[in-house]
C-alpha positions as a printed NumPy array, in Angstrom:
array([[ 57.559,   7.259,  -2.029],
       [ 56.029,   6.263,   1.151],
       [ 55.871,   2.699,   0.2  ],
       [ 58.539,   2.107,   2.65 ],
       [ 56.126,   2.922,   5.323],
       [ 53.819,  -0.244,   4.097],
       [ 53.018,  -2.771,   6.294],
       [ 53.637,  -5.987,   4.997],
       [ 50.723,  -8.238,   5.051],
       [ 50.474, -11.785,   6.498],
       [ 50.26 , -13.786,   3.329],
       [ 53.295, -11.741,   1.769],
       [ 55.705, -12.776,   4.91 ],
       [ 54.689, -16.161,   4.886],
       [ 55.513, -16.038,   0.928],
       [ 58.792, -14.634,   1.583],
       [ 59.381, -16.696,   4.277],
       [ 58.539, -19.695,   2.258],
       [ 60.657, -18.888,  -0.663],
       [ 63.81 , -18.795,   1.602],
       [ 63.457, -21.842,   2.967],
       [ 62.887, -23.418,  -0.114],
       [ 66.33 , -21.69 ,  -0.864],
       [ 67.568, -23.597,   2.346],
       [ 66.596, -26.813,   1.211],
       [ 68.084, -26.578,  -2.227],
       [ 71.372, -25.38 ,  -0.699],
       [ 71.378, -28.326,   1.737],
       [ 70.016, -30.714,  -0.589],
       [ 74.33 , -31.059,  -1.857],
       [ 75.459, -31.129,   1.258],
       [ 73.257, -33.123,   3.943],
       [ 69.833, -34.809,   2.469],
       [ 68.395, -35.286,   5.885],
       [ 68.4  , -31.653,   6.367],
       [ 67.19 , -30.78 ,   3.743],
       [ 64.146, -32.854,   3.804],
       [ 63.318, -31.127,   7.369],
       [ 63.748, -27.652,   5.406],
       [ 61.545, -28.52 ,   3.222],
       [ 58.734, -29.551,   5.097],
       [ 59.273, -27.044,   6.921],
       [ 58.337, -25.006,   3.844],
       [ 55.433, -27.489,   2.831],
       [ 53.335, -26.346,   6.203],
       [ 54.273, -22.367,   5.838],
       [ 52.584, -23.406,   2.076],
       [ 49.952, -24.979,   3.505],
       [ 49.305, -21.921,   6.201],
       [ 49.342, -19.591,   2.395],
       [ 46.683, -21.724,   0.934],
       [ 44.93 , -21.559,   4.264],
       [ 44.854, -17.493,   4.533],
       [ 44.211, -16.92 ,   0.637],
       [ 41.046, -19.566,   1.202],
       [ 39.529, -17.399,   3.663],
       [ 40.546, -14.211,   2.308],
       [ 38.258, -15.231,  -0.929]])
């Protein structure tokens, strides 16, 4: 009931945030390949910020 009120944490809003714009680069990846290819690294360094957090969080 009061999970609503849960904060999310760091690694879970770089996960989501990760997930949609690997969505973005899929969507763009029809439509204009350059794009795309900045989308997705885009996503590779939020990744590489993931690996980063759960790394220290261990």
């Amino acid at each position: 009931m009061f999970g609503i009120f849960k904060k999310k944490s760091k690694i879970d809003s770089l996960k989501e945030k990760y997930q949609k714009l690997q969505h973005e680069s899929y969507k763009l990846s029809t439509v204009n390949r350059t794009e795309s290819d900045k989308k997705l690294a885009e996503a590779e360094e939020v990744y590489e910020e993931i690996k980063a957090l759960e790394k220290e969080k261990e």
